[in-house]
C-alpha positions as a Markdown table, in Angstrom:
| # | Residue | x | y | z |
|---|---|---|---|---|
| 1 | Unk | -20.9 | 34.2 | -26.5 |
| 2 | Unk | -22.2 | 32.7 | -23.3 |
| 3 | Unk | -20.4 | 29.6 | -21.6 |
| 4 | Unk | -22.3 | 26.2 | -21.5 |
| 5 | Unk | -23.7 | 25.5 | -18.4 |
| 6 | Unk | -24.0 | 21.5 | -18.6 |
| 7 | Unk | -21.6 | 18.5 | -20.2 |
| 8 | Unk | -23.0 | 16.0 | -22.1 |
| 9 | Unk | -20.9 | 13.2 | -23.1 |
| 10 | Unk | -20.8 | 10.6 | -26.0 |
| 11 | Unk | -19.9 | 6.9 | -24.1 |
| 12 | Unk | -17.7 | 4.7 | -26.2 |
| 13 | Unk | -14.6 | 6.2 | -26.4 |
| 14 | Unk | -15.0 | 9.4 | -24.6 |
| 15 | Unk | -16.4 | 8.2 | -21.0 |
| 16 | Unk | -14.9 | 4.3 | -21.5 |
| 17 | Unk | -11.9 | 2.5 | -23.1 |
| 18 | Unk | -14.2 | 0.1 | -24.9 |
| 19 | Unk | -12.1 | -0.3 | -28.4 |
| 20 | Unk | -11.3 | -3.7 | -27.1 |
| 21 | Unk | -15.2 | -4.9 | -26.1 |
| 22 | Unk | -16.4 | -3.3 | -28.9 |
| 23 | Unk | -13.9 | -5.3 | -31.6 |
| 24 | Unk | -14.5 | -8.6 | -30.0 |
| 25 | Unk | -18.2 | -9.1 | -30.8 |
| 26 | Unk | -16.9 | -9.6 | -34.8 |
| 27 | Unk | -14.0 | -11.8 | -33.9 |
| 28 | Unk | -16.2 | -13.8 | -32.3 |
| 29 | Unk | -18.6 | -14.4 | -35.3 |
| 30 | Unk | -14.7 | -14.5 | -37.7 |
| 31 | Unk | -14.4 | -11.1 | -39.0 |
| 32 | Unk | -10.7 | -10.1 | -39.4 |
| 33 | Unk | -9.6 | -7.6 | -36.6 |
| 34 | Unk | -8.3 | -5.8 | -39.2 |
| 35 | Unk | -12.1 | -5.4 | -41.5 |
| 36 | Unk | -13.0 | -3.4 | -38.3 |
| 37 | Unk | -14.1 | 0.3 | -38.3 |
| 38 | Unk | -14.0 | 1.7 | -34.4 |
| 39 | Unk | -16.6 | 4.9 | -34.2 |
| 40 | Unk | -19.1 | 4.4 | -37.0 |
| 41 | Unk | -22.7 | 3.3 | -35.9 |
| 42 | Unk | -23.0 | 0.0 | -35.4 |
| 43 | Unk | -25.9 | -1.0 | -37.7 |
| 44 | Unk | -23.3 | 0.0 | -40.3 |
| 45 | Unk | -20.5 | -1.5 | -39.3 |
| 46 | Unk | -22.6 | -4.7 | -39.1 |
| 47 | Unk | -24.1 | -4.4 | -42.5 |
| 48 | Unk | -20.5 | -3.4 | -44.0 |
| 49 | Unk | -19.2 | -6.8 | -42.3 |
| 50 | Unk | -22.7 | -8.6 | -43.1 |
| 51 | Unk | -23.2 | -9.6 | -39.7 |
| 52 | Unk | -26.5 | -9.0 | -38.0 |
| 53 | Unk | -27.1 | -6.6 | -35.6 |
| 54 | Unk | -28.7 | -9.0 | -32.9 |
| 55 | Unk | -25.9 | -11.2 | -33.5 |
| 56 | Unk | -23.3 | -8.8 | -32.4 |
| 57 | Unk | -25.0 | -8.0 | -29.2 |
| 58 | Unk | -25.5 | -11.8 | -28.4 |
| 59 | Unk | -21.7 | -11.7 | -28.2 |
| 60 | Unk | -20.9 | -7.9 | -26.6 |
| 61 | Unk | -20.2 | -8.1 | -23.3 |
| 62 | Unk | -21.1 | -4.6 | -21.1 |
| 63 | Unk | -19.1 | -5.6 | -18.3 |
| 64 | Unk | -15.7 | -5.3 | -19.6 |
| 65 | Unk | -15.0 | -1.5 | -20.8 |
| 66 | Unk | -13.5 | 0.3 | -18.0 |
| 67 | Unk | -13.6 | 4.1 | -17.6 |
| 68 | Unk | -10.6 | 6.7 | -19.1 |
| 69 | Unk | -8.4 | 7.6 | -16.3 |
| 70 | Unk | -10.2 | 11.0 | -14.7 |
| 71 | Unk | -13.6 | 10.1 | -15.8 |
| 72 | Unk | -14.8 | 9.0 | -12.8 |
| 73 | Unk | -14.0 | 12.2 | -10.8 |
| 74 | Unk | -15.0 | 14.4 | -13.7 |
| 75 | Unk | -18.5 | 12.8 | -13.3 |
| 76 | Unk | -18.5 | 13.0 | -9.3 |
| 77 | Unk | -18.0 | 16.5 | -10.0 |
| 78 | Unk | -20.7 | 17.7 | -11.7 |
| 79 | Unk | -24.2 | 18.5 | -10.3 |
| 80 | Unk | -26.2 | 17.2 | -13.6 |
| 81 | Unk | -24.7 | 16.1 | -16.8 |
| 82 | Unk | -26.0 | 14.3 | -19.9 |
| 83 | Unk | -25.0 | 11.3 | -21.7 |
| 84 | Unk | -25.9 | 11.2 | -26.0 |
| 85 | Unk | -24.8 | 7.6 | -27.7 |
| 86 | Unk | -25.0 | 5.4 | -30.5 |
| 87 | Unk | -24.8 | 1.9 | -27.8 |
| 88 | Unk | -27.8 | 0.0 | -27.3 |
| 89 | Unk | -29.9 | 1.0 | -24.8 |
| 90 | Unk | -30.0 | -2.3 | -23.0 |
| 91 | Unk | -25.9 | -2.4 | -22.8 |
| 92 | Unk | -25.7 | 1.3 | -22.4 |
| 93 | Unk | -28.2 | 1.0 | -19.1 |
| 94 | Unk | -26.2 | -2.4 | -17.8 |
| 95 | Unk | -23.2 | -0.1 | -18.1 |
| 96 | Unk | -24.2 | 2.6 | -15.9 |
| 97 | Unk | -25.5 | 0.6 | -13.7 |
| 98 | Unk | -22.6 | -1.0 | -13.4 |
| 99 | Unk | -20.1 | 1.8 | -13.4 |
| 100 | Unk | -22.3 | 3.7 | -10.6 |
| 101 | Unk | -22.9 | 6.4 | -12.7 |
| 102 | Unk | -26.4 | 8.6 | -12.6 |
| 103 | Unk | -26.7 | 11.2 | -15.4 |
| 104 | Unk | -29.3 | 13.5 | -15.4 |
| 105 | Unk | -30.6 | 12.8 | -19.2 |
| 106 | Unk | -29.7 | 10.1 | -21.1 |
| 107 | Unk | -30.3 | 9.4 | -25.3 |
| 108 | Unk | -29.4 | 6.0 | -26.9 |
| 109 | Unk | -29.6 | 5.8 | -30.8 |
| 110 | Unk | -29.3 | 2.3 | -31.8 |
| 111 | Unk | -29.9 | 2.4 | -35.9 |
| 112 | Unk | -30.2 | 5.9 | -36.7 |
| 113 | Unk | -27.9 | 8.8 | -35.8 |
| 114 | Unk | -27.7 | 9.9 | -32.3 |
| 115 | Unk | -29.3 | 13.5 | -31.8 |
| 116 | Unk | -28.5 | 16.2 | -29.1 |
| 117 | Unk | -32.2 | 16.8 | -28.8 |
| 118 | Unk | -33.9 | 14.7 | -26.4 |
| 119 | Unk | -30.8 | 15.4 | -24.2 |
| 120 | Unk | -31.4 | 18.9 | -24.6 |
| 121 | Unk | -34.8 | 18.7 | -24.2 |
| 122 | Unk | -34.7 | 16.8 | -21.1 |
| 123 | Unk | -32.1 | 19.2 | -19.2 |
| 124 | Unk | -34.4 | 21.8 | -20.0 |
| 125 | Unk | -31.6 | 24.3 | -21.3 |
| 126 | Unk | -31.1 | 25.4 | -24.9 |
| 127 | Unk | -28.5 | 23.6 | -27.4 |
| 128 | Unk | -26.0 | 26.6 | -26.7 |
| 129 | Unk | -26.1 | 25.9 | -23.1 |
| 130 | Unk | -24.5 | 22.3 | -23.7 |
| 131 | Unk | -20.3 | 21.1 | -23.9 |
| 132 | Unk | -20.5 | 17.9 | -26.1 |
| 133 | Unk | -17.6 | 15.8 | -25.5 |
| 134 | Unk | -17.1 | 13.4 | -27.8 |
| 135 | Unk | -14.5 | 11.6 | -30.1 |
| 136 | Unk | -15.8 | 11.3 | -33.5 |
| 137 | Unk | -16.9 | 13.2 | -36.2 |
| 138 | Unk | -21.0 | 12.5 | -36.2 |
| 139 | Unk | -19.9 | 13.1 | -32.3 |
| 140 | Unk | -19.3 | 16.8 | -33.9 |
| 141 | Unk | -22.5 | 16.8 | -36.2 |
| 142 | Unk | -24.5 | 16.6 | -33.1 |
| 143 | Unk | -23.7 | 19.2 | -31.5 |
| 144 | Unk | -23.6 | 21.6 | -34.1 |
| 145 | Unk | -26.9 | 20.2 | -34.9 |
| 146 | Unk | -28.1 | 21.5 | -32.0 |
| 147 | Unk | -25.6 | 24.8 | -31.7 |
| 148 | Unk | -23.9 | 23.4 | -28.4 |
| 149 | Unk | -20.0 | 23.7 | -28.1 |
| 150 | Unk | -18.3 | 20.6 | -29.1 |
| 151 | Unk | -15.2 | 19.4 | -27.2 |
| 152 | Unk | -12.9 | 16.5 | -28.2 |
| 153 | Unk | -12.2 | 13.9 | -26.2 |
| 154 | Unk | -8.5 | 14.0 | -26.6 |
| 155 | Unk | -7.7 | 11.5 | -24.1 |
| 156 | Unk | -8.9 | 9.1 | -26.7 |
| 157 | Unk | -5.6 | 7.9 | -29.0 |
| 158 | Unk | -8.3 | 7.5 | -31.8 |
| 159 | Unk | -9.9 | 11.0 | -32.0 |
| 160 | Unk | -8.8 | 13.1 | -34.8 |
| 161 | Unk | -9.1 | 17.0 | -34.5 |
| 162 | Unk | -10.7 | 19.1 | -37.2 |
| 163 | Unk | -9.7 | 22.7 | -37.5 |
| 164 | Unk | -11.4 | 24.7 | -34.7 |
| 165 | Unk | -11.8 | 21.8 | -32.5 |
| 166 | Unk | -11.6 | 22.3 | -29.0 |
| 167 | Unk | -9.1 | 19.3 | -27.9 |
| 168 | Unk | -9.5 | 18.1 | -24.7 |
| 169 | Unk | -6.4 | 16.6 | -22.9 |
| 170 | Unk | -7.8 | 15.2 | -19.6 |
| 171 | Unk | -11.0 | 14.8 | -18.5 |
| 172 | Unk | -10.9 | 17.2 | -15.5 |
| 173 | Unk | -10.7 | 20.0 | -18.7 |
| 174 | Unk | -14.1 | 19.9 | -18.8 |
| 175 | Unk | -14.8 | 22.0 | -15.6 |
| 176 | Unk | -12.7 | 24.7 | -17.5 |
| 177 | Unk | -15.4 | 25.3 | -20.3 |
| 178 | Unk | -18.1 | 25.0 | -18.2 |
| 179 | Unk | -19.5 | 28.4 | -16.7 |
């Protein structure tokens, strides 16, 4: 089995600490801290907590998740990498723009499961080529849809390994799977 060549990386929760920015949207509009489900798609969370999507992102603010310790050097690092996430596309863009960050293909999903694809697609390598970090299980889903390696962001106190995972300690980790 050949090594990937190129990361791709999920965002919340595998390239930022945004538990807290991502919670505060429903206290805002009075949902119980404790109602919330971190790392499902948003449009079901909302419709779970009956709260509209819009309304959520009239209240997230992209300007306060800050990277995992590492991530920023990780990135640096690497001649191309991808980014595949669930965030809005207008947050997700505010975000890297604000973080400085430049990846070479870039897939928002808002409403319907992320996919690998486009990603893929636009690197211009084959699914087996990619390292999918992520921190969740539809995080996982992906990239075997696609038949790229799948690495868990371990750095992440929330991600829970499945057997066969490859776990993830530190971000710098990901130069180690990468051929």
């Amino acid at each position: 089995m050949t090594r990937p060549i190129v990361a791709v990386f999920d965002f919340d929760g595998t390239l930022v600490d945004s538990d807290e920015a991502l919670i505060a949207p429903f206290l805002a509009l009075g949902i119980e801290r404790s109602r919330v489900r971190l790392g499902r798609l948003l449009a079901d969370e909302c419709d779970d907590l009956g709260v509209a999507v819009e309304d959520y992102l009239d209240h997230y603010d992209p300007s306060v998740s800050d990277p995992f310790p590492g991530i920023d050097d990780l990135l640096a690092s690497l001649p191309r990498w991808g980014l595949c996430s669930n965030k809005h596309p207008d947050s997700g863009a505010s975000e890297l723009a604000r973080l400085g960050w430049h990846p070479t293909a870039t897939a928002f999903a808002l409403g319907a499961p992320k996919s690998l694809l486009p990603v893929v697609t636009d690197l211009g390598v084959s699914g087996a080529d990619v390292l999918y970090v992520g921190d969740t299980d539809h995080d996982r889903e992906c990239a075997v849809d696609v038949g790229a390696t799948f690495a868990l962001a371990g750095w992440n106190r929330r991600a829970q390994p499945e057997p066969g995972d490859v776990v993830l300690h530190a971000p710098a980790e990901v130069l180690d799977l990468l051929a």
